[in-house]
N, C-alpha and C positions, 0 to 999 in steps of 0.2 A: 816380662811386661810386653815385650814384640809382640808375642806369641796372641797373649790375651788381646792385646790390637786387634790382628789379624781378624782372630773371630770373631772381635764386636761390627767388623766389616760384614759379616754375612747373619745381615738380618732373615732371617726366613720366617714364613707364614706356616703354622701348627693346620692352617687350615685347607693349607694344598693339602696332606699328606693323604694316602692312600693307603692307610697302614689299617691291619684289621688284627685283634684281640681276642683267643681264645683261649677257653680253659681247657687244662687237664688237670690230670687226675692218676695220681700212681699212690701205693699202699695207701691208702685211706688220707693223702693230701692234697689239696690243690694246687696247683699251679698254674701258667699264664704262657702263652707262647703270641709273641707279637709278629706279624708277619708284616714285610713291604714295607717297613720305615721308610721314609724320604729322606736319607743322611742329608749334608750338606755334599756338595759333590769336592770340597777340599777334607775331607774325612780321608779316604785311604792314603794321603800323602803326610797325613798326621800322625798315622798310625804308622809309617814306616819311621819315622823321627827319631824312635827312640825315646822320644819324651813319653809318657803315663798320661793318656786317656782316660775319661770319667764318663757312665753311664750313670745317673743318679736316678732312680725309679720308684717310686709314690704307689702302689695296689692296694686298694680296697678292693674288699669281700663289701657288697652290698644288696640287703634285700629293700627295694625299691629304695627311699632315700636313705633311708639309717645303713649307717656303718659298722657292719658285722665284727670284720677283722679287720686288720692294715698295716704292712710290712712295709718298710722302706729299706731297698735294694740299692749300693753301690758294688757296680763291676770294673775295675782299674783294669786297663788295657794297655800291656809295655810292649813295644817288640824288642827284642834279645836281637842286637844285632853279630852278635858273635856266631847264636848258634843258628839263627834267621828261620826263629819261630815266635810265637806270640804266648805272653802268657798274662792268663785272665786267670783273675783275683775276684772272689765274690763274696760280698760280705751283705751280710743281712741283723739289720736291727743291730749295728754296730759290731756283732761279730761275724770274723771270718770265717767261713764254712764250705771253701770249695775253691780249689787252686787245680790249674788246666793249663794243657800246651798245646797249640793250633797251630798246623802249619799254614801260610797263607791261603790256600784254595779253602781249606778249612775255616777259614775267619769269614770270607767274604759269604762261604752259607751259613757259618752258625749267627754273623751279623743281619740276611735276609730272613731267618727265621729264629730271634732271639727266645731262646729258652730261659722259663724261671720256673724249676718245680720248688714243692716241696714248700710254699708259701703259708698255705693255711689249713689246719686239721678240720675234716669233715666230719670228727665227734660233736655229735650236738646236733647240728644243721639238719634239718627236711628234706629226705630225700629225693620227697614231689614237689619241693616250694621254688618257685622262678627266683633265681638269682640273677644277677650281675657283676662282674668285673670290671674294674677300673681302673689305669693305670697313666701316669703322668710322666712323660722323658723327659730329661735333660741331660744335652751332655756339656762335660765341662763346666758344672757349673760353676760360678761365681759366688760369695759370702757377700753379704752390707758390708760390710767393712771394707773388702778389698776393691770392690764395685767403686767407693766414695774417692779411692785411693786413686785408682785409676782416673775419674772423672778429674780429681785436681790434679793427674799428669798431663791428662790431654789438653786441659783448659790453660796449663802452663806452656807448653811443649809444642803446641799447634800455631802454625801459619801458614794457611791454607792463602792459595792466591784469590778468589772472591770469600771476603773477610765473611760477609753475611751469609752466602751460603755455604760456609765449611761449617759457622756456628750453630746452621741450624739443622745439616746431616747428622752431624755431631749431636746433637739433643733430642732427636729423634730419634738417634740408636738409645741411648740414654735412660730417654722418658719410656720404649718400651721394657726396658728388663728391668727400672724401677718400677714398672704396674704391678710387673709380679709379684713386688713385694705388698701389695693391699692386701692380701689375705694375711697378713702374718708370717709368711715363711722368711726364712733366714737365708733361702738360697734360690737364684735367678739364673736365666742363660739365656744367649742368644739364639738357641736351636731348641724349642723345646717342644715338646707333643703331647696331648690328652686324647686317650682312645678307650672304648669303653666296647665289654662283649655284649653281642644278643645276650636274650635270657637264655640259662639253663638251668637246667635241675641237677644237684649233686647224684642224683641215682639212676640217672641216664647217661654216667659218664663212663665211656672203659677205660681201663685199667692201663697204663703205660708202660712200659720198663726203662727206669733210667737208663 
């Protein structure tokens, strides 16, 4: 519960971020590589903890608004502090499909340039037709349920010294990661990002090697 505190402390704006979204492309799939996320700057003291980190990640395949394909990616992030390396868990559309061990130098680049192959098959799709990729972060995120749970700890648990302004810092972290839930989704965070590619065409793309 500390922990989830913590983070509801660092509100951040999706709309600083400077982070930019590209495709690839390896044997005949797409994939997405994010570059220049804005972490929160208490992220690499998080990730030495020990405790299991959540990337939760939304990609749509889209040709102009309609939604082609769309995978949703979570990557659990633990550090091993026995053997003091990192191992990343990635699972896609609920199954696991890819387990990794980073040393830290190694985290802090594959974390500036976040890899996701292997996301969507390019059977089918136009080779000449403009696309776009879409892609939604969240880390750590939050469920309704345990969101609610929290909000009646702190409403019990708080006594802030100006009564009125701890209630209304407080309902302002609050009120934004319940916005999130207006579309319907089942899961919020305090850090989260929406980044979308230029256009491109599947047959202008080369070929990668995992």
């Amino acid at each position: 519960m500390r922990r989830v505190l913590v983070l509801l402390g660092l509100v951040l704006s999706a709309a600083a971020t400077a982070a930019e979204l590209s495709p690839t492309q390896s044997n005949g799939e797409l994939g997405v590589r994010i570059d220049a996320l804005a972490y929160p700057s208490t992220l690499p003291r998080e990730l030495e903890s020990g405790l299991t980190n959540r990337l939760f990640i939304r990609v749509r395949l889209l040709d102009a608004q309609a939604v082609l394909q769309e995978r949703t990616v979570e990557i659990a992030i633990r550090y091993d502090l026995w053997d003091q390396n990192y191992i990343v868990v990635r699972t896609v559309d609920g199954v696991s499909n890819e387990t990794q061990r980073l040393v830290p130098a190694e985290m802090k680049t594959w974390l500036s340039s976040l890899p996701i192959a292997g996301l969507f098959t390019t059977r089918g799709l136009s080779a000449n037709r403009d696309l776009t990729l879409s892609a939604e972060v969240l880390l750590n995120p939050i469920d309704r349920e345990k969101l609610s749970m929290i909000r009646k700890w702190v409403a019990e648990n708080s006594t802030p010294m100006n009564a009125d302004q701890g209630i209304s810092a407080s309902n302002t972290v609050f009120n934004r990661i319940f916005e999130q839930y207006a579309d319907g989704s089942e899961l919020a965070a305090v850090w989260h990002v929406k980044v979308v590619s230029p256009p491109f065409r599947p047959g202008a793309l080369a070929n990668e090697r995992r």
